[in-house]
ZAVEX-436988 format. One record per residue (C-alpha): residue in one letter; x, z, y. Coordinates in Angstrom, 3 decimals, decimal comma, padded with zeros to 6 digits. Layout:
N
(A; (X; Z; Y))
...
END
This chain:
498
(X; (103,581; 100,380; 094,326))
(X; (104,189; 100,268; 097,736))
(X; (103,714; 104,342; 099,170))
(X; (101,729; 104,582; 102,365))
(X; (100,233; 107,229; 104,704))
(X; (096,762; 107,519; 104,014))
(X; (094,214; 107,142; 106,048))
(X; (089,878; 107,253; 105,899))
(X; (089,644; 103,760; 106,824))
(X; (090,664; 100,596; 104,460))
(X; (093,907; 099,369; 104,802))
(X; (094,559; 097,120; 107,430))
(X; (096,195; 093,389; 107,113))
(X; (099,608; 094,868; 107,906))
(X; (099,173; 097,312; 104,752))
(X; (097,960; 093,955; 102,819))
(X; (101,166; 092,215; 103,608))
(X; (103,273; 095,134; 103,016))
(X; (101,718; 095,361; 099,594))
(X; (102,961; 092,018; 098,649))
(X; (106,623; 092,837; 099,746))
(X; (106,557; 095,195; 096,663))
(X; (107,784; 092,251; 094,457))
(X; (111,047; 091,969; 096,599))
(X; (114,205; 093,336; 094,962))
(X; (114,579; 095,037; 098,697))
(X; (113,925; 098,670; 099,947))
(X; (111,734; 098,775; 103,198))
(X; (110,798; 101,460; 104,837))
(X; (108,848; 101,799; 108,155))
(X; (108,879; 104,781; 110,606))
(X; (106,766; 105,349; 113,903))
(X; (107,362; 106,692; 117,191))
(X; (107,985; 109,650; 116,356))
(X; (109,921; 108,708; 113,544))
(X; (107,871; 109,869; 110,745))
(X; (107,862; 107,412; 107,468))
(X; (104,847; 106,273; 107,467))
(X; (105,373; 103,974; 104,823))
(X; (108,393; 102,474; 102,092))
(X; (108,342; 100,581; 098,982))
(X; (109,499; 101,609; 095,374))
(X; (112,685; 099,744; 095,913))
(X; (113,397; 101,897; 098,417))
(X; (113,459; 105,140; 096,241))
(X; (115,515; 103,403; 093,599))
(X; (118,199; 102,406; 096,138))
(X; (118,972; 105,606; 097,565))
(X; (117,834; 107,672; 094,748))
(X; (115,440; 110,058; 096,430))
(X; (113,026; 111,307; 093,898))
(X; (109,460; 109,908; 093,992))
(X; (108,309; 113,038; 093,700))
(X; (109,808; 114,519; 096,531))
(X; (109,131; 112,343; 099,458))
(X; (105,747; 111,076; 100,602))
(X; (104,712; 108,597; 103,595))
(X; (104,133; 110,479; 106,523))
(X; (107,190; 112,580; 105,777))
(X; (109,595; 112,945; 108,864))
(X; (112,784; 110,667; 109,385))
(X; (114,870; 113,663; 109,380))
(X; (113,559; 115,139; 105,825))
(X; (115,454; 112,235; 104,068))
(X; (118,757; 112,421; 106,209))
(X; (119,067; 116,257; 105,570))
(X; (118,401; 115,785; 101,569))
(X; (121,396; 112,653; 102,076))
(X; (123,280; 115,295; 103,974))
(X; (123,243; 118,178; 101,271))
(X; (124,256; 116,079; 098,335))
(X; (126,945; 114,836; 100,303))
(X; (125,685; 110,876; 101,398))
(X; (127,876; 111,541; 103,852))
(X; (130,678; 113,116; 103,063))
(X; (132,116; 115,858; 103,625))
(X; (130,793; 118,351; 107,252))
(X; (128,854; 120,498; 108,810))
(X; (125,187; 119,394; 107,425))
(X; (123,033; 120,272; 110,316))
(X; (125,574; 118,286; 112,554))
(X; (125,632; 115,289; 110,097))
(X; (121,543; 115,638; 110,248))
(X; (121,687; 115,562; 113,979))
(X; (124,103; 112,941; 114,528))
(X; (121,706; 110,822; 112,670))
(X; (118,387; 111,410; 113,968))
(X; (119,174; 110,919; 117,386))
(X; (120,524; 107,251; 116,686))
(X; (117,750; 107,079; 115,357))
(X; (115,445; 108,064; 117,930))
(X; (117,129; 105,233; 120,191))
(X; (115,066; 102,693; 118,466))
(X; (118,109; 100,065; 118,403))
(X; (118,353; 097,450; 116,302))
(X; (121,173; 098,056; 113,968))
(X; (123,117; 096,161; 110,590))
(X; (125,355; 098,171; 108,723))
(X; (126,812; 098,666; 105,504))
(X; (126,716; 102,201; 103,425))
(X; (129,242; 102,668; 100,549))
(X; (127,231; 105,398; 098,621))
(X; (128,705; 108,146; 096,081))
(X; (127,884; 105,761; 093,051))
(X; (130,031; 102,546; 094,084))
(X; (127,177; 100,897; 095,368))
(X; (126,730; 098,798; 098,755))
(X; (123,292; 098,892; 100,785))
(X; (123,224; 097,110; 103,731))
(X; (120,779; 098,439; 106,226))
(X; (119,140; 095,992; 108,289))
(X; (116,566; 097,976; 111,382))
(X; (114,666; 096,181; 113,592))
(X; (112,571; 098,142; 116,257))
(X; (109,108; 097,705; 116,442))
(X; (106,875; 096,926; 119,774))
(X; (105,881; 100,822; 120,940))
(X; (108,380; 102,212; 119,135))
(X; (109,507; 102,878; 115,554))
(X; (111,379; 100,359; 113,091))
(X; (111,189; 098,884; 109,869))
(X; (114,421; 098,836; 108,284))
(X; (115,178; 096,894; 105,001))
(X; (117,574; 097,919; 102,221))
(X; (119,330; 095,453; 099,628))
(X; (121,799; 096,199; 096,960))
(X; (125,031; 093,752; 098,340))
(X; (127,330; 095,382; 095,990))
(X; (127,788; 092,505; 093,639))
(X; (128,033; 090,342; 096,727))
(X; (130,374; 092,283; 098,408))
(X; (132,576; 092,534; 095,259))
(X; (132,181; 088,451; 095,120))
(X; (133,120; 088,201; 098,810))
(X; (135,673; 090,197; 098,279))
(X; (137,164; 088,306; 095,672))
(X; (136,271; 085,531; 097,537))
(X; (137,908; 086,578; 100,311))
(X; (141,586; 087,325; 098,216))
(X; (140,792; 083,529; 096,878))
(X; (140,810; 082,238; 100,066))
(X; (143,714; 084,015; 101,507))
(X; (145,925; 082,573; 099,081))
(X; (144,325; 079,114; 098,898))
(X; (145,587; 079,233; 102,876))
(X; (148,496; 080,777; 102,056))
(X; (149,157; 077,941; 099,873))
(X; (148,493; 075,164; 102,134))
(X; (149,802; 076,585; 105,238))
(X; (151,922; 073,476; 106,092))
(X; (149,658; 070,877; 104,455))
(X; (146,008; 071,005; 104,234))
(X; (145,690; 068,072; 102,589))
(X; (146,830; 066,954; 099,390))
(X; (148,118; 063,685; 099,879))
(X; (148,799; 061,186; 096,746))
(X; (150,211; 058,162; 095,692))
(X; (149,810; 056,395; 092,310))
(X; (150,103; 053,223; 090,019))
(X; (147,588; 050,708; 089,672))
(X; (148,429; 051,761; 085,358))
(X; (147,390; 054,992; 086,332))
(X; (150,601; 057,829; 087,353))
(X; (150,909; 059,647; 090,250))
(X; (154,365; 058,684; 091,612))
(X; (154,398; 060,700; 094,608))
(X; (152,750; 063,882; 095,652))
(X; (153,025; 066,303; 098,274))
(X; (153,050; 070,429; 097,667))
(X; (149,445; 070,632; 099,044))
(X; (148,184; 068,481; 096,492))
(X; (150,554; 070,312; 093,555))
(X; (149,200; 073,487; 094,971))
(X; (145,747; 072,375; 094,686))
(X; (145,962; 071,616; 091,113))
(X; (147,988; 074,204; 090,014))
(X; (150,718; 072,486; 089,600))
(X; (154,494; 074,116; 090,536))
(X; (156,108; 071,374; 092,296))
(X; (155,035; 067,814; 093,207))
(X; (157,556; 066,564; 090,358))
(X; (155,740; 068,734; 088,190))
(X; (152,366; 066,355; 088,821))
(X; (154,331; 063,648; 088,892))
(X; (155,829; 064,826; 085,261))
(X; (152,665; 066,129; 084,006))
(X; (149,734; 063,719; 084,597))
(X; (150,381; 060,633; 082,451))
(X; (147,258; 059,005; 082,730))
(X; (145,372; 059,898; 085,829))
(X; (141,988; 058,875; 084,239))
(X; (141,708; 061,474; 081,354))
(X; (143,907; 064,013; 082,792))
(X; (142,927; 064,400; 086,531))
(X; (139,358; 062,872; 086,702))
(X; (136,755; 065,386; 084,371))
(X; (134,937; 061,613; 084,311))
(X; (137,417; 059,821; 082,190))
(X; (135,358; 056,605; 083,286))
(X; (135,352; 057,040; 086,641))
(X; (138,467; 055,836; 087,472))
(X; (137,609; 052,499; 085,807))
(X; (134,643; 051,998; 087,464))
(X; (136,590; 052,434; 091,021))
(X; (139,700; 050,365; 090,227))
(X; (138,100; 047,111; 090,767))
(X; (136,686; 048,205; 094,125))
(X; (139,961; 048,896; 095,193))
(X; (141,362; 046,269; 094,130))
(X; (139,620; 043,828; 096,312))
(X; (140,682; 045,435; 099,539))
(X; (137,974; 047,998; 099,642))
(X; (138,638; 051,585; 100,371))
(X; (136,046; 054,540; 099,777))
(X; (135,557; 058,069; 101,721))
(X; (133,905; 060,641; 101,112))
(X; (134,036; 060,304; 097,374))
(X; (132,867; 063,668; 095,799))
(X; (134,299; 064,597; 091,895))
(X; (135,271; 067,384; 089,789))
(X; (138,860; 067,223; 088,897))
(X; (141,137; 069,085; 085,955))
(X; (143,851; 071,603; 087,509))
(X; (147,100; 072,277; 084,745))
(X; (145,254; 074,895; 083,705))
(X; (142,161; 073,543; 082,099))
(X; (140,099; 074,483; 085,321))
(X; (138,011; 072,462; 087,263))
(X; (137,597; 072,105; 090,728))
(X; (135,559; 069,492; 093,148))
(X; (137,463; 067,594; 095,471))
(X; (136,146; 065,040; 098,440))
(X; (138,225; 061,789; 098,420))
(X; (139,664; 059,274; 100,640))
(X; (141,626; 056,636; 099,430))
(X; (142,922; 052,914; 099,518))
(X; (144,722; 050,125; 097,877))
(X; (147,842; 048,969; 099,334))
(X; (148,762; 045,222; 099,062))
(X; (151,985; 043,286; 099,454))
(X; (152,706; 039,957; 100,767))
(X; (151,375; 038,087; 098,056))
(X; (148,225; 040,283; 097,618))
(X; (149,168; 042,257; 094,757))
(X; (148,409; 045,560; 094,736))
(X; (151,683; 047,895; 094,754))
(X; (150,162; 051,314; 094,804))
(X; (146,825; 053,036; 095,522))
(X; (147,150; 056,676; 098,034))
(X; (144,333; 059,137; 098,303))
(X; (144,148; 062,313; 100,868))
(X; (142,257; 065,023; 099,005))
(X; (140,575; 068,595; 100,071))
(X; (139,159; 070,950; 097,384))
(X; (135,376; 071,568; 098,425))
(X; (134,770; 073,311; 096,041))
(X; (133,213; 076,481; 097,846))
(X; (131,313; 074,457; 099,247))
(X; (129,774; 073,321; 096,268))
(X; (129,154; 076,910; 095,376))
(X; (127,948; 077,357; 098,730))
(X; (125,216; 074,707; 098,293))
(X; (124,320; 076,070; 094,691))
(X; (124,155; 079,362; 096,285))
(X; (121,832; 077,898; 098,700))
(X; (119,621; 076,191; 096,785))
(X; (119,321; 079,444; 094,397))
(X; (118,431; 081,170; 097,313))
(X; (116,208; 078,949; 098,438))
(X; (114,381; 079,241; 095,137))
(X; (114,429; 082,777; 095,291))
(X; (112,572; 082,641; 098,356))
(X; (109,955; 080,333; 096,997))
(X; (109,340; 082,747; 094,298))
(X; (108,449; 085,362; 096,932))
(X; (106,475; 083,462; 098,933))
(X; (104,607; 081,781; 095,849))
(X; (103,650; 085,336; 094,602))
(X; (102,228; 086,564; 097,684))
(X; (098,386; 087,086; 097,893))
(X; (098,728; 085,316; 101,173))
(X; (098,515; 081,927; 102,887))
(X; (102,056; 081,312; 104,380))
(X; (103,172; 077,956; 106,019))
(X; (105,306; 076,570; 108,676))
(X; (105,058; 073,988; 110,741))
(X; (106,992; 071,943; 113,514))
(X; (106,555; 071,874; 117,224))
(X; (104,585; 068,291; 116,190))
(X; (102,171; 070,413; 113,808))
(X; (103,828; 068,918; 110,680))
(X; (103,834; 071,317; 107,953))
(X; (107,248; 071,639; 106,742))
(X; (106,338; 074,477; 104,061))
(X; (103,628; 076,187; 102,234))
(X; (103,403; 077,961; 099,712))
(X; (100,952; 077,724; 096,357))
(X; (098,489; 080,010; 097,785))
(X; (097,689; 077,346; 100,622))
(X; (097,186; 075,002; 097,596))
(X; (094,855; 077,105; 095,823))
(X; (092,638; 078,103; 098,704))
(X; (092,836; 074,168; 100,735))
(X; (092,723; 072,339; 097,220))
(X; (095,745; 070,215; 098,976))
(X; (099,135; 069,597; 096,754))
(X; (101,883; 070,856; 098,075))
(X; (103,316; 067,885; 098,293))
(X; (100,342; 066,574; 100,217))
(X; (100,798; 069,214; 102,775))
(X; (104,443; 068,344; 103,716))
(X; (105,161; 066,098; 106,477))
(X; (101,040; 066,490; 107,563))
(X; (099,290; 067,744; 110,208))
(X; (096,176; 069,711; 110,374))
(X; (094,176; 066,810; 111,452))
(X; (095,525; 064,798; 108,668))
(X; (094,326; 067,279; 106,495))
(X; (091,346; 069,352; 107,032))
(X; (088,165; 068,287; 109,495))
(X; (087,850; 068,393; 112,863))
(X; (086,333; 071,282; 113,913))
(X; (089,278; 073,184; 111,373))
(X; (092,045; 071,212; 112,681))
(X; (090,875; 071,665; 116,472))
(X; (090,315; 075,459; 116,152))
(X; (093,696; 075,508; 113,839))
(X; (095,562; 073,642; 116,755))
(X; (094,571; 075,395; 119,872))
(X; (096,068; 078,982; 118,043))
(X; (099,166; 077,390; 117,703))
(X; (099,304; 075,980; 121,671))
(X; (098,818; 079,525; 122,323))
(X; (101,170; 080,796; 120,253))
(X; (104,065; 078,784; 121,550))
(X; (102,798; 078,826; 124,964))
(X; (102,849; 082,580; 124,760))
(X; (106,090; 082,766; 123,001))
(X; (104,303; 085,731; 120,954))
(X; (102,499; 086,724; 117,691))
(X; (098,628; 086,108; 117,624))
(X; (096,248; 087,826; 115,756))
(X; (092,843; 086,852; 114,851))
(X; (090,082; 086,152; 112,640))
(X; (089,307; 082,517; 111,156))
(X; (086,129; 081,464; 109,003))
(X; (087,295; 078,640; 106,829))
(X; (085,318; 076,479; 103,755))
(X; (087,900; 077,025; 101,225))
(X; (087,906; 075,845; 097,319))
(X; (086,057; 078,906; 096,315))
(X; (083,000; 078,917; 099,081))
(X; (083,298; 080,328; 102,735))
(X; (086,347; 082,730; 103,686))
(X; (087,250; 085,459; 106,783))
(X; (090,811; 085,224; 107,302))
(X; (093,077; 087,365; 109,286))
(X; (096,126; 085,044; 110,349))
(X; (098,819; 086,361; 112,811))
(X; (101,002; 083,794; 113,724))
(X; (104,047; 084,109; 115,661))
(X; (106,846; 081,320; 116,751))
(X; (110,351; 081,098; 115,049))
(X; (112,696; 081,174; 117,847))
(X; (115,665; 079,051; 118,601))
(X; (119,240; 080,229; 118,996))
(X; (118,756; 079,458; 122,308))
(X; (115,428; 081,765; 122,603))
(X; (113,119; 078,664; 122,397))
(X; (110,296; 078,420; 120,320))
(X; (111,641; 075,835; 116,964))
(X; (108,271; 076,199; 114,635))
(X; (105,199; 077,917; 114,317))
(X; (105,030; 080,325; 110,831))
(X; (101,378; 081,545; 109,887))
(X; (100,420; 084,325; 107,084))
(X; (096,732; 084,670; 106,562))
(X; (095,339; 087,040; 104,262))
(X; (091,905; 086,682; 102,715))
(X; (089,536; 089,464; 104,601))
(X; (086,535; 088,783; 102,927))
(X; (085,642; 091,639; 101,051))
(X; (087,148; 093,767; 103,437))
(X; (084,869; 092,728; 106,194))
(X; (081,792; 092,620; 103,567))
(X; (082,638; 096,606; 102,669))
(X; (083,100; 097,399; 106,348))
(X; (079,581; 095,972; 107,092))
(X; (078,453; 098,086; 104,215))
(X; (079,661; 100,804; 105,169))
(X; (078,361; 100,823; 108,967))
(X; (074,704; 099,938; 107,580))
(X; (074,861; 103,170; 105,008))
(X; (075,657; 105,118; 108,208))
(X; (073,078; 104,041; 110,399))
(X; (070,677; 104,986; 107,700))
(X; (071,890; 107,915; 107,007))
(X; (071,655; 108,388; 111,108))
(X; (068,465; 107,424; 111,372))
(X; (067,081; 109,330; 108,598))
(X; (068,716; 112,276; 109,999))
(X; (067,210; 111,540; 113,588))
(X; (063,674; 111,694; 111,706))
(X; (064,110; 114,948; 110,640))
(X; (061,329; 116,964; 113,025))
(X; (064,236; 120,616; 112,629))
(X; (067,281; 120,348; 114,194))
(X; (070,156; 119,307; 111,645))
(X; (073,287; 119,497; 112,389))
(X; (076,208; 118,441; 109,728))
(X; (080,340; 120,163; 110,150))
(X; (083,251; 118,807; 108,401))
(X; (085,401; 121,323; 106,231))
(X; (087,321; 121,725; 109,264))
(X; (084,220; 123,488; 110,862))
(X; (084,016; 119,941; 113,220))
(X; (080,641; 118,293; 114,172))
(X; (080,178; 115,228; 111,736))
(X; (076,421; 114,423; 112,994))
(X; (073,507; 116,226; 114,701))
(X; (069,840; 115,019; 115,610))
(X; (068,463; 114,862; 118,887))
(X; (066,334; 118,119; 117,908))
(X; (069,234; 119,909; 117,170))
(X; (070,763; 119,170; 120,742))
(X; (067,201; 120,228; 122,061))
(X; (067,722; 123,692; 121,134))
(X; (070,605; 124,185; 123,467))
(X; (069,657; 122,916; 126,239))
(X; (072,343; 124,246; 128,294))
(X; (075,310; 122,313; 126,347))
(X; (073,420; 119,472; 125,132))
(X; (075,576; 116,758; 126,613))
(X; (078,557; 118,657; 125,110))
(X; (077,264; 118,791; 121,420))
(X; (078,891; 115,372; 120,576))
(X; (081,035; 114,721; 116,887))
(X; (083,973; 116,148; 116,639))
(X; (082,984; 119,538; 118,624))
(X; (084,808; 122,642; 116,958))
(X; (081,459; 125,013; 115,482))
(X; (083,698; 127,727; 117,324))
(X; (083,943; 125,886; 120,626))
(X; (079,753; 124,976; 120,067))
(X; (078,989; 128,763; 119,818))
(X; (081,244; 130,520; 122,571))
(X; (079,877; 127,812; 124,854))
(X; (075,673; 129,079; 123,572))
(X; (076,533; 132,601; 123,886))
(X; (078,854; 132,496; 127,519))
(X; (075,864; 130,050; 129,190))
(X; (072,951; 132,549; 128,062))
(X; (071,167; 130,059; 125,662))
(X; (071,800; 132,577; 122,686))
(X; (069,885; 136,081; 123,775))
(X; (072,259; 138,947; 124,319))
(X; (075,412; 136,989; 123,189))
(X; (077,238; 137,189; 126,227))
(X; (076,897; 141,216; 126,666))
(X; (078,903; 141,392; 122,947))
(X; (080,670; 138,120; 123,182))
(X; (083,689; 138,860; 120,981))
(X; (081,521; 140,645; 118,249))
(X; (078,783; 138,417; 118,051))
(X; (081,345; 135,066; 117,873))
(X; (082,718; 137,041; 114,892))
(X; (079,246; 137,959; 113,029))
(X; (078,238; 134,098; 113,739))
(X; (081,366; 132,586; 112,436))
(X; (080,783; 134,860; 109,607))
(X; (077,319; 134,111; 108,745))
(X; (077,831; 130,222; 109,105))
(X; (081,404; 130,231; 106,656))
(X; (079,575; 132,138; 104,496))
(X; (075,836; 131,588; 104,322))
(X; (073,487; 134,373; 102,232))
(X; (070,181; 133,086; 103,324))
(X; (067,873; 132,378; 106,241))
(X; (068,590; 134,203; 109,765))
(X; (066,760; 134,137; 112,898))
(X; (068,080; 133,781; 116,153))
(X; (066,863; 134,942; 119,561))
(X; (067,696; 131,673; 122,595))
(X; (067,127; 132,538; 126,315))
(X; (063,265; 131,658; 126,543))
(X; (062,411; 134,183; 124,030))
(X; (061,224; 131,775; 121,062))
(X; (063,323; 132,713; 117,750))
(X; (064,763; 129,965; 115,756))
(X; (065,457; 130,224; 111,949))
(X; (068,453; 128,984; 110,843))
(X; (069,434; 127,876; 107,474))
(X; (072,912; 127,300; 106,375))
(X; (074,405; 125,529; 103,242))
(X; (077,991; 124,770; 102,076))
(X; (077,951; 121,396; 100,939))
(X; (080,307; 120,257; 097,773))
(X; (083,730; 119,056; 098,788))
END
């Protein structure tokens, strides 16, 4: 589960989100000002392989870059000047990418972007396989170009029976052959042997042979060795005097990274479906027109509006008036602000009448203009509905108090006012405006006994704050105290449970 700092009041919509980043296969963590980590995700731990049970949010920056330090993250050096080195990048708040090469053989790439005040959140992913890929990749592509150094193109020519009787060495390279006599020697019939299609060669032969031509044309060919590769094909018929055809010639380029590229794509593109379709919260994106041009299923469940019904749509095609008015003037102000936007939305959704939080901030251009609007919105209702709850308990529980005809007066267990009724405030007159929450019990006595309001306080200041602190940390009974008028108050003390 995502870890973060706790705090007395519920979570707020940026801890919702974060919660829902938990399904990523990335580590996040998030550090503030004064670059504490207030908050990471699981993920985050596994990466790096701290130990769950030796970190917690709220722990400083500088408690995870000395543990890196001693097992040697690093490398080898001087650990406090490794640890220093570090934190005070860090405390420049920079936005930084970077690549780690840990003691395993992994790869983490390290993505930080600085936060508005101060701070960043700074993502972790595994790239290792990717890297190795690239890098594979990468040696691929050196030789392909290697290969075709003097001819990017292979360039064909063949019979209208089907043999390739002339090639050049960009084309041999391509499909593995040695030479371009090798082709030329190899390939007997160009429709079983080079096409993977064996029937695609028929079905093209006739438009070639009535003058046409065709670009463009995309298909997976078979290399020597039994391989396969897709290629992207231009090619014509050529025609002599009579109109016969006397050979057909083709310029070919091997796209096939490209292919991958696309498949790569659209995986990705799936994978970030799946994310979006598991989060708890409305996201969408629209144009600078209002067209939706994504949402995810969550915006289906709560609008009762297919997905496919969304797309291409405005708000005003979709929802009524009064929803697509209010939905439309937060996104003027959004791009006419060039910023995020908070705020809080009451909507009629499938399931009865909904508080939203949406924050909604513009996708930028490369060329820093605004290019779409993107909206998350997470469901506040209960939230709001135990926060109401909550403040009503507390006025009754003040008001009861303020009925209370004795003075009562309630400390934390850090000896700090919680609550006190007006009566209690009456019976030090001299300090009443000071008596407000969060005054020390300390603080509350020196200030009685130095103004007079507690009888003979002042003359043994030191040993009566000491008795008093005493008597109140550990109650035995009833006591009575002497205030400046004369009258005697009784006081009664009780430790509450914790």
């Amino acid at each position: 589960m995502l870890r973060v700092q706790q705090r007395a009041d519920p979570p707020d919509k940026s801890a919702i989100l974060g919660m829902a980043l938990e399904h990523m296969d990335q580590g996040i963590s998030v550090v503030d000002a004064d670059l504490n980590v207030v908050a990471f995700n699981r993920r985050f731990l596994e990466l790096l392989d701290f130990p769950a049970d030796q970190f917690k949010p709220g722990d400083h920056f500088e408690a995870f870059i000395r543990y890196n330090a001693r097992r040697g993250e690093y490398g080898a050096g001087d650990v406090d000047r490794q640890v220093s080195e570090r934190v005070a990048l860090a405390k420049r708040f920079e936005p930084h990418v970077f690549e780690r090469s840990r003691p395993n053989g992994s790869v983490i790439e390290v993505r930080g972007t600085p936060m508005p005040g101060g701070g960043f959140v700074t993502t972790y992913t595994d790239v290792t396989e990717r890297r190795r890929a690239e890098d594979a990749l990468r040696w691929a592509e050196r030789e392909f170009r290697d290969l075709f150094e003097h001819a990017p193109v292979g360039i064909y020519r063949s019979t209208a029976e089907g043999r390739f009787i002339l090639a050049n060495p960009a084309f041999a390279r391509m499909l593995g052959y040695d030479s371009p006599q090798d082709v030329i020697d190899s390939i007997d019939d160009i429709a079983t042997q080079f096409y993977v299609d064996p029937t695609l060669r028929s079905k093209l032969v006739p438009v070639w042979s009535r003058g046409g031509g065709m670009e463009g044309l995309e298909s997976e060919v078979q290399r020597k060795d039994g391989s396969k590769i897709w290629i992207a094909e231009c090619f014509r018929a050529v025609f002599d005097e009579h109109g016969a055809v006397v050979y057909y010639e083709g310029f070919v380029e091997d796209i096939t990274e490209r292919k991958r590229a696309e498949q790569a794509q659209r995986e990705s593109d799936g994978r970030l479906r799946a994310i979006a379709d598991h989060s708890p919260a409305v996201i969408c994106l629209k144009d600078l027109d209002g067209r939706y041009v994504f949402v995810n299923h969550r915006f289906e469940e709560l609008h009762g509006i297919a997905l496919d019904a969304a797309i291409g749509r405005t708000a005003h095609d979709l929802f009524p008036q009064g929803y697509a008015d209010a939905f439309s003037a937060h996104d003027r102000k959004v791009l006419e602000s060039a910023a995020a936007i908070e705020q809080k939305q009451r909507i009629q959704s499938t399931s009865g009448e909904l508080t939203l939080s949406e924050l909604k901030f513009p996708i930028m251009s490369a060329a820093g203009q605004p290019a779409a609007i993107a909206m998350i919105a997470t469901d506040i209702t209960e939230r709001d509905a135990a926060e109401a709850s909550r403040r009503q308990s507390e006025q009754r529980l003040i008001d009861a108090v303020e009925s209370i005809s004795e003075g009562f007066a309630l400390f934390d267990a850090d000896d700090r006012l919680v609550l006190c009724n007006s009566r209690f405030r009456d019976l030090y007159p001299g300090i009443r405006d000071k008596i407000q929450p969060g005054m020390p019990f300390e603080e509350m006595c020196t200030a009685a006994a130095t103004r007079g309001i507690v009888h003979d306080a002042a003359e043994r200041l030191d040993e009566w704050i000491k008795w008093r602190l005493e008597q109140h940390r550990n109650p035995s009974g009833p006591h009575l105290q002497q205030v400046e008028d004369g009258h005697w108050i009784q006081i009664n003390e009780r430790k509450t449970a914790e």
